[in-house]
DRENKOL-875483 format. One record per residue: residue number from 1; residue in three letters; x negated, y negated, z negated of N, C-alpha, C in turn. Coordinates in steps of 0.2 Angstrom, whole numbers, plus 5000, padded with zeros to 4 digits. Example, Ala and Ser with C-alpha at 12.3 -4.5 7.8 and 13.67 -1.06 7.14 Angstrom:
REM residues 2
TIDO	1	ALA	4934	5028	4961	4938	5022	4961	4934	5016	4961;
TIDO	2	SER	4936	5011	4965	4932	5005	4964	4936	5000	4961;
***
This chain:
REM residues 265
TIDO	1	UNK	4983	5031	5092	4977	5035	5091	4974	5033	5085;
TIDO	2	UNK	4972	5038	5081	4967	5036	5075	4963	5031	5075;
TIDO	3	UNK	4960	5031	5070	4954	5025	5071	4948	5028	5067;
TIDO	4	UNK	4944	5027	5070	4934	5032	5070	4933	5027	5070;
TIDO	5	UNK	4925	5030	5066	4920	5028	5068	4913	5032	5070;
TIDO	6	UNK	4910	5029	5073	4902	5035	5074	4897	5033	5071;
TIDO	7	UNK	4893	5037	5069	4888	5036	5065	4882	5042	5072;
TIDO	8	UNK	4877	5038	5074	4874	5043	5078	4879	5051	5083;
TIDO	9	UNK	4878	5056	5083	4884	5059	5084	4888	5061	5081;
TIDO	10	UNK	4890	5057	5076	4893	5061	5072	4900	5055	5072;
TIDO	11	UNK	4909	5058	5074	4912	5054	5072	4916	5055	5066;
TIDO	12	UNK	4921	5050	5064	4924	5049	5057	4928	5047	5057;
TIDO	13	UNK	4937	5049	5058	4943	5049	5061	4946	5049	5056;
TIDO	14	UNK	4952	5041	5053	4956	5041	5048	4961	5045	5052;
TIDO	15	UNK	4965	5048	5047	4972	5052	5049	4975	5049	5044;
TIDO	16	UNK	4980	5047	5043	4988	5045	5038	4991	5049	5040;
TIDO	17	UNK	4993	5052	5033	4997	5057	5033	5005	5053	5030;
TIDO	18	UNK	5004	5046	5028	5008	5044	5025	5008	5037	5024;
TIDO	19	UNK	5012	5032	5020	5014	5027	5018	5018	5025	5012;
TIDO	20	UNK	5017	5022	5008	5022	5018	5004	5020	5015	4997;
TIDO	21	UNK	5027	5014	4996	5024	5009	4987	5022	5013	4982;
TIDO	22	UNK	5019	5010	4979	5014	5015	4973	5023	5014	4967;
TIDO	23	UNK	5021	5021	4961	5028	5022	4958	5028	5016	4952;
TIDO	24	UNK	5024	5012	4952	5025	5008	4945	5020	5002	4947;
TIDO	25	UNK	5022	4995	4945	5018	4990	4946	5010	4991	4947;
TIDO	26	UNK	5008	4987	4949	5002	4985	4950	4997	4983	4944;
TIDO	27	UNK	5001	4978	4940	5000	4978	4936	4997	4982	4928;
TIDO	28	UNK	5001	4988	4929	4999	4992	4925	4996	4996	4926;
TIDO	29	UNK	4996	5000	4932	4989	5003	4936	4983	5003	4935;
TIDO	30	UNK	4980	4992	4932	4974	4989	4933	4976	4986	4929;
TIDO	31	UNK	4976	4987	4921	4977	4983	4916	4976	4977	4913;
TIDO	32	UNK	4968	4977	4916	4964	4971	4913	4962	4969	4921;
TIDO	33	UNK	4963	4970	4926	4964	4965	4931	4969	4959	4930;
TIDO	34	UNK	4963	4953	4931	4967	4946	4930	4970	4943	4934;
TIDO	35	UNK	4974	4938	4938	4974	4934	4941	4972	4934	4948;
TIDO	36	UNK	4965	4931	4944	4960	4928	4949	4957	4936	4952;
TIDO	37	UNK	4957	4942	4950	4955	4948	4953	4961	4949	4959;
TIDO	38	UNK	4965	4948	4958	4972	4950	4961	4972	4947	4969;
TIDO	39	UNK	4971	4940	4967	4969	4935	4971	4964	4936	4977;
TIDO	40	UNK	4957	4939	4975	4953	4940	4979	4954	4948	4983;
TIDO	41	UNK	4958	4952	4977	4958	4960	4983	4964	4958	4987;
TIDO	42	UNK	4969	4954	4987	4974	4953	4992	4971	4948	4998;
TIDO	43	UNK	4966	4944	4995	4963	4941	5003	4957	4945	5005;
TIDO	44	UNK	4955	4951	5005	4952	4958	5006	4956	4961	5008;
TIDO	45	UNK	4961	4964	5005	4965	4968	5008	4972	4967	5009;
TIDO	46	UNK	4974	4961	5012	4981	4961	5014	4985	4967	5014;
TIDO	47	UNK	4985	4970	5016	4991	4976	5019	4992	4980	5014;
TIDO	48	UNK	4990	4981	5006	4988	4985	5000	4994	4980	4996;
TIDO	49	UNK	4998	4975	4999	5003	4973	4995	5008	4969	4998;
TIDO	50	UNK	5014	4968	4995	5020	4967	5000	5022	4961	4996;
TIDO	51	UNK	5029	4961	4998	5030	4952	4999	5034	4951	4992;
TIDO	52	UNK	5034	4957	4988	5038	4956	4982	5031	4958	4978;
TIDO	53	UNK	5025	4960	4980	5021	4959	4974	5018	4967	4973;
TIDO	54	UNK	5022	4972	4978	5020	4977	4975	5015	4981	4977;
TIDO	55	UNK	5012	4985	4976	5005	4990	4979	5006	4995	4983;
TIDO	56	UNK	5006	4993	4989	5007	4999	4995	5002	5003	4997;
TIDO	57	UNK	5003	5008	4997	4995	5012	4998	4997	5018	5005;
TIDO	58	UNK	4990	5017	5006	4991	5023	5012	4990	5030	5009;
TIDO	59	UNK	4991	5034	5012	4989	5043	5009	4984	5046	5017;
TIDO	60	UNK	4976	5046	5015	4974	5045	5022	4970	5054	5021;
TIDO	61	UNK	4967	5058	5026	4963	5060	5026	4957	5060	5029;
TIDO	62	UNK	4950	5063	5030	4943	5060	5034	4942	5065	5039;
TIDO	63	UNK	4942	5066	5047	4940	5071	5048	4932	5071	5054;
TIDO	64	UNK	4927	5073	5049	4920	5073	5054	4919	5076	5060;
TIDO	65	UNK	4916	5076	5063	4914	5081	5068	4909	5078	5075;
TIDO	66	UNK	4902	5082	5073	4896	5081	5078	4898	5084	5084;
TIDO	67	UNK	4898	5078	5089	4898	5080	5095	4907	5084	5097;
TIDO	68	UNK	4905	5090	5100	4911	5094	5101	4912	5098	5093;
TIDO	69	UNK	4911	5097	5089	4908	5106	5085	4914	5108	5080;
TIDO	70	UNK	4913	5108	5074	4920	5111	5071	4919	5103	5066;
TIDO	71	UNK	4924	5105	5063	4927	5098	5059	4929	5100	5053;
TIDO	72	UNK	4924	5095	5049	4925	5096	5042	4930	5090	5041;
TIDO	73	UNK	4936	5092	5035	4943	5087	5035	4939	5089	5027;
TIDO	74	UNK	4943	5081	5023	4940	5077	5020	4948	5078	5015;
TIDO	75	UNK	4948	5080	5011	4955	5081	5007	4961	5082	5013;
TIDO	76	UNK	4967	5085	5009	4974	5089	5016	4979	5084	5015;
TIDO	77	UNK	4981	5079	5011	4986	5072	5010	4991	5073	5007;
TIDO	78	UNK	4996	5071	5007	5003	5072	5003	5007	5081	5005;
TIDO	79	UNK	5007	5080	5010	5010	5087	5013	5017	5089	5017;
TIDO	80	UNK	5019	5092	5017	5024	5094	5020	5030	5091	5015;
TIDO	81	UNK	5037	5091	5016	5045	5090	5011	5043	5093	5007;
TIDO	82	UNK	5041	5097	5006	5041	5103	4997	5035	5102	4995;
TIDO	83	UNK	5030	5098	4999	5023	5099	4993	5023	5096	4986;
TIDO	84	UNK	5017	5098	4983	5017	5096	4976	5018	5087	4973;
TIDO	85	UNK	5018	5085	4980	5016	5077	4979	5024	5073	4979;
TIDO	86	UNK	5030	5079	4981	5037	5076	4983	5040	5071	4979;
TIDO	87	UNK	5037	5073	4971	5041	5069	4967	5040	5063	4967;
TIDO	88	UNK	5033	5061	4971	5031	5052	4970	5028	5049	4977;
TIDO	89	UNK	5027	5054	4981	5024	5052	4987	5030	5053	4993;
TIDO	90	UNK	5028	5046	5000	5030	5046	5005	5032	5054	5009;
TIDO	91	UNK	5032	5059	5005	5034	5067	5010	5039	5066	5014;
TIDO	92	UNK	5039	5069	5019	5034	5074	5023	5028	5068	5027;
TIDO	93	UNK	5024	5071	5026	5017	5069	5027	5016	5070	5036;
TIDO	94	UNK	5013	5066	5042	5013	5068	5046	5005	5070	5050;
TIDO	95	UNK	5001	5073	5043	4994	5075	5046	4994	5079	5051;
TIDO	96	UNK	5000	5084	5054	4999	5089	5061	4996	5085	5067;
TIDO	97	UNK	5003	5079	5068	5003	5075	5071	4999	5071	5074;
TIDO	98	UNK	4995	5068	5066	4989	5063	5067	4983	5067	5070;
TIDO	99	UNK	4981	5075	5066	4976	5079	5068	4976	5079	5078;
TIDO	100	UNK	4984	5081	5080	4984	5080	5087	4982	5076	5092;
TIDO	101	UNK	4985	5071	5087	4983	5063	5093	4976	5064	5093;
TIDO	102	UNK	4971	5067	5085	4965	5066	5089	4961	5072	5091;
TIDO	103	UNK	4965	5074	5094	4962	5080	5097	4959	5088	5093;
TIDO	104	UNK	4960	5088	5088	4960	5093	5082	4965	5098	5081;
TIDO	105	UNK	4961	5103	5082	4970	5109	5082	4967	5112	5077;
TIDO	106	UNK	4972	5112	5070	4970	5116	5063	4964	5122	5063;
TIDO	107	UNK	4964	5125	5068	4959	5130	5070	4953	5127	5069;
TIDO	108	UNK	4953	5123	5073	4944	5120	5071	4942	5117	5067;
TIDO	109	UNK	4946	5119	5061	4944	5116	5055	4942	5120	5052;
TIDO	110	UNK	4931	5120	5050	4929	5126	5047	4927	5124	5040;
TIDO	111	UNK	4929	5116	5037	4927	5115	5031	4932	5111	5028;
TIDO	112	UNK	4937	5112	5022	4942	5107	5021	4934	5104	5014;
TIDO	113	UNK	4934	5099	5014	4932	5097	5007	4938	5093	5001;
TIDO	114	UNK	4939	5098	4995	4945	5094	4994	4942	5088	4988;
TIDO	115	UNK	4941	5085	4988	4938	5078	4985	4940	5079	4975;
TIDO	116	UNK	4948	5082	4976	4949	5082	4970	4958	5086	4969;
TIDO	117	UNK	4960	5089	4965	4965	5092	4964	4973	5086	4962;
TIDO	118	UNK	4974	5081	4962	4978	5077	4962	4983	5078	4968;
TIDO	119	UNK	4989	5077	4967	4994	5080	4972	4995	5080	4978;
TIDO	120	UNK	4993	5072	4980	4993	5068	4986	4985	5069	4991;
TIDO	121	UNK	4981	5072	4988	4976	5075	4988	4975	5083	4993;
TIDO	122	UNK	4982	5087	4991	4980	5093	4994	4985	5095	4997;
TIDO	123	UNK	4990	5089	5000	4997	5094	5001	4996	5098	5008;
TIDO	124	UNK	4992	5099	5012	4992	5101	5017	4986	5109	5017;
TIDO	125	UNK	4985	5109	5011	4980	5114	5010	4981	5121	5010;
TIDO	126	UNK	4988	5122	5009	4992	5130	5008	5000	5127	5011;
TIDO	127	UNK	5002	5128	5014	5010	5130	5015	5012	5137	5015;
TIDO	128	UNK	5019	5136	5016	5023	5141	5019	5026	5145	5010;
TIDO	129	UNK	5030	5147	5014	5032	5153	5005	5031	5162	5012;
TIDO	130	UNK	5026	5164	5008	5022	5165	5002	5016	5160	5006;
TIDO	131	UNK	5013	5155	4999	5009	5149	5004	5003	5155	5005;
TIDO	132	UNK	5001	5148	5012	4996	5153	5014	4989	5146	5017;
TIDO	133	UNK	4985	5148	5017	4980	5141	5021	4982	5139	5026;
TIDO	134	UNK	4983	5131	5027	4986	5126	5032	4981	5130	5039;
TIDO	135	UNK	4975	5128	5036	4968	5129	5040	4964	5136	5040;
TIDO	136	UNK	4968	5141	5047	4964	5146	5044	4957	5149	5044;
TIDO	137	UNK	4955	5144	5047	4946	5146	5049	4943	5143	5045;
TIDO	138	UNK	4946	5138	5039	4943	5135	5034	4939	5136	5026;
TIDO	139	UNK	4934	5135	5026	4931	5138	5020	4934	5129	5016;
TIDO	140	UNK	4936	5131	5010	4939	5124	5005	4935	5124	4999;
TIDO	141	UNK	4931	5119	5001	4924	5115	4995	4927	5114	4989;
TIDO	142	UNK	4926	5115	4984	4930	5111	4976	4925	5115	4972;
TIDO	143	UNK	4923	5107	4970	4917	5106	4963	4922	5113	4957;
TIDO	144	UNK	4917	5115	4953	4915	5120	4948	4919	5118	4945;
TIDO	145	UNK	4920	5113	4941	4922	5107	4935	4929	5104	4937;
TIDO	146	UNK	4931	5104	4944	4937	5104	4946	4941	5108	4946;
TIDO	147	UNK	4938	5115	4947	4943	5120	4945	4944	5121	4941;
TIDO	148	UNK	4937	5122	4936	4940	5124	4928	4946	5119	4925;
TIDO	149	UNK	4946	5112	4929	4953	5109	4924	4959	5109	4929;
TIDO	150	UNK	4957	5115	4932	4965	5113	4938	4970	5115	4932;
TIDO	151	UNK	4973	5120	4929	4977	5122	4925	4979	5114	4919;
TIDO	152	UNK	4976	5112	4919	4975	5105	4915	4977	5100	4919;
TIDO	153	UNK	4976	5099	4926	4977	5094	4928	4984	5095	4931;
TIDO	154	UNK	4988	5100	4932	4993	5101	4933	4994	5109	4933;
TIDO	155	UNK	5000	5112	4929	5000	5118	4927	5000	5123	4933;
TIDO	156	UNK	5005	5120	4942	5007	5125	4945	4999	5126	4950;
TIDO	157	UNK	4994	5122	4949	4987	5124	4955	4986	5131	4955;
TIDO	158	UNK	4983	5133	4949	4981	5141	4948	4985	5146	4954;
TIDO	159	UNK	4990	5146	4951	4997	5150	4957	4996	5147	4962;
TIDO	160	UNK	4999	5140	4964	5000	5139	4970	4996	5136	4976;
TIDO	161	UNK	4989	5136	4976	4986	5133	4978	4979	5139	4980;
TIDO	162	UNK	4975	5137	4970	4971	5141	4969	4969	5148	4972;
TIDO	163	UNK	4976	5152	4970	4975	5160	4971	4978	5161	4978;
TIDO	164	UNK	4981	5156	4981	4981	5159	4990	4974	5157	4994;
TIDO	165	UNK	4969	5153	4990	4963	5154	4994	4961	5158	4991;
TIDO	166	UNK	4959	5161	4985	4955	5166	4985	4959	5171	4987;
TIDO	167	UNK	4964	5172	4989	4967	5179	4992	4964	5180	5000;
TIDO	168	UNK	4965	5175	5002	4962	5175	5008	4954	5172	5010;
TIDO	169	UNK	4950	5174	5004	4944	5172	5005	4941	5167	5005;
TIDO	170	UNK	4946	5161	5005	4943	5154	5007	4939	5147	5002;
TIDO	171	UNK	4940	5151	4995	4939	5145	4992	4930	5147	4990;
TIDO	172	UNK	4927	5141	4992	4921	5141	4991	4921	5135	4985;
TIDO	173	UNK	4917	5137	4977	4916	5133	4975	4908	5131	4973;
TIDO	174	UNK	4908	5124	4973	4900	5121	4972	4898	5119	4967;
TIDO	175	UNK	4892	5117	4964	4890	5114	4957	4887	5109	4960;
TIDO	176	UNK	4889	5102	4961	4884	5095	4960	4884	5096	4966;
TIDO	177	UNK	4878	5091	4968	4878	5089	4973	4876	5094	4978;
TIDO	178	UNK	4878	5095	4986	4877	5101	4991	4875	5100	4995;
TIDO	179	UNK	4873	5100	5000	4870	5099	5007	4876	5100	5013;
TIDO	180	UNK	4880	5099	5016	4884	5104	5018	4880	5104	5028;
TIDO	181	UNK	4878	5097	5031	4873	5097	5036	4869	5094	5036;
TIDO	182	UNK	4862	5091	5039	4858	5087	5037	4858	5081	5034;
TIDO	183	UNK	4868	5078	5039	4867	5072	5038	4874	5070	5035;
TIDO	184	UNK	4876	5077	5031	4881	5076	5028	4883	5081	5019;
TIDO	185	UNK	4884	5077	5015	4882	5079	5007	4887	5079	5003;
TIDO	186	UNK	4889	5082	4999	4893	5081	4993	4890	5079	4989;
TIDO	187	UNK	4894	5073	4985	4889	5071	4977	4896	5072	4973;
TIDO	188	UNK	4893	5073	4965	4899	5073	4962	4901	5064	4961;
TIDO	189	UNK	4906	5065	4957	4907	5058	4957	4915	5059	4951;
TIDO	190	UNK	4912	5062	4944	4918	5064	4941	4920	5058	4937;
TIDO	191	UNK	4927	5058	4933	4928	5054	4930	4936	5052	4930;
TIDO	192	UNK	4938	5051	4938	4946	5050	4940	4947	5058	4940;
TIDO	193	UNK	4945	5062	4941	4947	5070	4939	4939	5073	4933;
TIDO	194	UNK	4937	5078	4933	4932	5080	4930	4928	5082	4935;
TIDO	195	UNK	4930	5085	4940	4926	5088	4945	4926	5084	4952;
TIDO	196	UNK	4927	5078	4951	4930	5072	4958	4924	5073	4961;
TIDO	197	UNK	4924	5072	4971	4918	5073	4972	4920	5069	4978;
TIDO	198	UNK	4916	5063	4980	4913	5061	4987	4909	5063	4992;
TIDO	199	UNK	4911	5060	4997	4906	5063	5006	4901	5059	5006;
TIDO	200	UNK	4896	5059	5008	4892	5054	5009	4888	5056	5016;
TIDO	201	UNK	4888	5052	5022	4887	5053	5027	4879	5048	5030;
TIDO	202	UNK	4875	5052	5032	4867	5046	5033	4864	5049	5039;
TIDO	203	UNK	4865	5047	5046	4863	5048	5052	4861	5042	5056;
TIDO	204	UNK	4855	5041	5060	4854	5036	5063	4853	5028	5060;
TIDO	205	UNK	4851	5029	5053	4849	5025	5051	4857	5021	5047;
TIDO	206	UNK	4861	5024	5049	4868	5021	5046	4872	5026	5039;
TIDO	207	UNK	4876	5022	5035	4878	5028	5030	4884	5027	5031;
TIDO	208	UNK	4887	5033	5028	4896	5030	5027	4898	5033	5022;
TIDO	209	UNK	4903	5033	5016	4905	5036	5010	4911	5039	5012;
TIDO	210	UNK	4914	5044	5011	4921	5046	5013	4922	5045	5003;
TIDO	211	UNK	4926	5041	5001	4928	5039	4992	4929	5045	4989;
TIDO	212	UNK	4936	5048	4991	4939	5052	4988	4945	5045	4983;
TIDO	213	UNK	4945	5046	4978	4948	5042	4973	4942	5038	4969;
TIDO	214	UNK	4937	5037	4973	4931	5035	4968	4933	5026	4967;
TIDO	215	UNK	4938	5026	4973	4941	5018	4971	4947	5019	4974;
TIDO	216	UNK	4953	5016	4971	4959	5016	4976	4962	5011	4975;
TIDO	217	UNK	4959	5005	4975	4962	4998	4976	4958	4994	4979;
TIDO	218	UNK	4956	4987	4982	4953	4983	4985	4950	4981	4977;
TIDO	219	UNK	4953	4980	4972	4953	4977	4967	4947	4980	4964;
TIDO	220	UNK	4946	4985	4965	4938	4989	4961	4935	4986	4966;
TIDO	221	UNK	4935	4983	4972	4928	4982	4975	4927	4976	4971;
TIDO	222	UNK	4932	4970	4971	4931	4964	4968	4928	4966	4960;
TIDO	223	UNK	4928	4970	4956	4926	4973	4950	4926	4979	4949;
TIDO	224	UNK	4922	4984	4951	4920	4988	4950	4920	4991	4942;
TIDO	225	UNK	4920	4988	4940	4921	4990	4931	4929	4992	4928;
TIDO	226	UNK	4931	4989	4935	4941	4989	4931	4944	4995	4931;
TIDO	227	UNK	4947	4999	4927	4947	5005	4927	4955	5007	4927;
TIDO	228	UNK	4958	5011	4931	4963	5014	4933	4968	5018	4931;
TIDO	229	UNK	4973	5015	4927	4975	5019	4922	4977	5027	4922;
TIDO	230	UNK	4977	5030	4929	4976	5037	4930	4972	5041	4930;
TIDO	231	UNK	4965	5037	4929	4959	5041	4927	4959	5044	4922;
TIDO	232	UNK	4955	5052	4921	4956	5056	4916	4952	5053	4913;
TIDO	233	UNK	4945	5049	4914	4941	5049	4909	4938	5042	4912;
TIDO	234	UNK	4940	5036	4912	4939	5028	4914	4932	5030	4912;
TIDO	235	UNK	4928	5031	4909	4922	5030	4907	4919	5031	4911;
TIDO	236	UNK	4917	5040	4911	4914	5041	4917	4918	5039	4924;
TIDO	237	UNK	4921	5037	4925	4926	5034	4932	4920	5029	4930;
TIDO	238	UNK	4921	5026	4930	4917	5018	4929	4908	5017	4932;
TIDO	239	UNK	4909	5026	4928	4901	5026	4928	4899	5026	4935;
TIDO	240	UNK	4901	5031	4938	4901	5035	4943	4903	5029	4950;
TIDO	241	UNK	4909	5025	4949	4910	5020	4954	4905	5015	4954;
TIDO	242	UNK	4902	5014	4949	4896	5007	4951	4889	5010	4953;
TIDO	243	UNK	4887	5017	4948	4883	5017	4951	4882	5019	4958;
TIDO	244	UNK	4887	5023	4960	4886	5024	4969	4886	5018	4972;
TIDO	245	UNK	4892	5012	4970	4893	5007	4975	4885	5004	4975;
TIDO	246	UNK	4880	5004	4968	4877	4998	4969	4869	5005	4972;
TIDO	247	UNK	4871	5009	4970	4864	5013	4974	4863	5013	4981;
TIDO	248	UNK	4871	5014	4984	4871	5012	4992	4874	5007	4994;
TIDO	249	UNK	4873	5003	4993	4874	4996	4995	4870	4994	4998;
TIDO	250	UNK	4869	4993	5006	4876	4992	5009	4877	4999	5011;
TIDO	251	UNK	4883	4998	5013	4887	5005	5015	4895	5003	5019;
TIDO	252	UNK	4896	5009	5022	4905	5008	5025	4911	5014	5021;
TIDO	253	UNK	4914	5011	5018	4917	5014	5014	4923	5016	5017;
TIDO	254	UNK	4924	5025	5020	4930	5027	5020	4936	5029	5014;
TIDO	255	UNK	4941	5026	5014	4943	5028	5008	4952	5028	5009;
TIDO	256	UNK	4955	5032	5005	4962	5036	5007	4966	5031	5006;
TIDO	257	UNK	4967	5027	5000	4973	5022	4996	4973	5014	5002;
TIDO	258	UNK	4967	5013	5003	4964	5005	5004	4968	5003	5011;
TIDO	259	UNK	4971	4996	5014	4977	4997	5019	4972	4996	5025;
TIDO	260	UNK	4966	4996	5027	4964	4997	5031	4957	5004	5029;
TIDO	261	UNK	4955	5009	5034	4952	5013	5031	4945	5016	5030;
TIDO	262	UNK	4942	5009	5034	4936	5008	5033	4934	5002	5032;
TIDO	263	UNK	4929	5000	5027	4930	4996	5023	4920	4994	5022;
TIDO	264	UNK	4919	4989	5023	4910	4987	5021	4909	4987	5013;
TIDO	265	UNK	4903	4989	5011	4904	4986	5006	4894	4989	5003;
***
């Protein structure tokens, strides 16, 4: 069974869609991560490394939902054998499965928020040839600024992703920060992509951050300034990751790469 959490009514359901070793040391990933950084995210996050030293990361999704109601899912994961993520990630991805176990049938998903356009990020967003939405009641959130560099961030998005939601009406896109229900927000959070965005979740007096990529290692909790060598733009990534971590602090941090999936901080 998944593992939630509740916040008031409202609950917060990791899904893994997958598993495996990241495609290049650790090392280089987090360049100017030392030693002693190394040292405190492995006694933080054991299961983010293996017995030969390398970076094993989950590929997780977030899915909310108040009470009985409809469920907002929190980025689509790796994807099916053929998604866009084949070349580097654990595919096929087993989000149906996980969605089952907790009780969620594709249909009651009336909000995909896609956090950010990176592979392992959307693979369950459109299938099928001719692709069509995984999710068909679903309206698909993505920042202004992330779509203007999908074309940029990878050439095949426009076609194969992009234009089957707006064929079927589903792609809703946002500027900045958005309401989506009292007690649940989008903020931007750009920097690993241009248009990256975060969940931020405040009911009952508790909060909970769904990341996105706002961190994908234990390693940024121990230094928050270490910058990622796959971010487009380390700067504002940097900017963006400290200043949320230190404005909501404390907080529980959901987050897709880290080896367990909720995390304090």
């Amino acid at each position: 069974m998944p593992l939630s959490r509740t916040l008031g009514s409202i609950t917060v359901t990791a899904l893994t869609d997958g598993e495996g070793a990241f495609f290049q040391p650790r090392t280089e990933a987090f360049p100017h991560a030392t030693a002693a950084h190394w040292q405190e995210a492995d006694r933080r996050d054991p299961g983010s490394v293996t017995a030969d030293g390398q970076w094993w990361l989950q590929f997780r999704s977030f899915a909310i939902r108040s009470g009985d109601g409809p469920v907002t899912l929190v980025d689509a994961g790796i994807g099916p054998a053929d998604a866009p993520a084949a070349s580097w990630a654990p595919v096929p991805g087993r989000l149906p499965a996980e969605l089952a176990a907790a009780g969620i049938d594709p249909a009651d998903v009336d909000t995909v928020v896609l956090t950010h356009l990176h592979t392992d990020h959307i693979g369950w967003a459109v299938t099928g040839t001719p692709a069509r939405p995984y999710f068909p009641n679903a309206s698909y959130l993505l920042q202004r600024a992330e779509l203007d560099a999908a074309a940029t961030l990878n050439p095949g998005l426009p076609a194969g992703l992009i234009a089957p939601l707006r064929a079927s009406g589903q792609l809703r896109v946002v500027d900045g920060e958005t309401k989506l229900t009292p007690a649940v927000r989008l903020l931007p959070t750009p920097g690993h992509t241009p248009g990256h965005q975060s969940v931020l979740l405040e009911t009952s007096g508790e909060r909970l951050l769904v990341t996105g990529d706002l961190l994908v290692h234990a390693v940024q909790l121990v230094d928050p300034d270490l910058a990622y060598a796959h971010e487009e733009d380390p700067d504002a990534a940097r900017v963006s990751r400290t200043t949320l971590l230190r404005t909501l602090s404390p907080t529980l941090l959901a987050t897709p790469h880290l080896g367990t999936p909720f995390t304090p901080a």
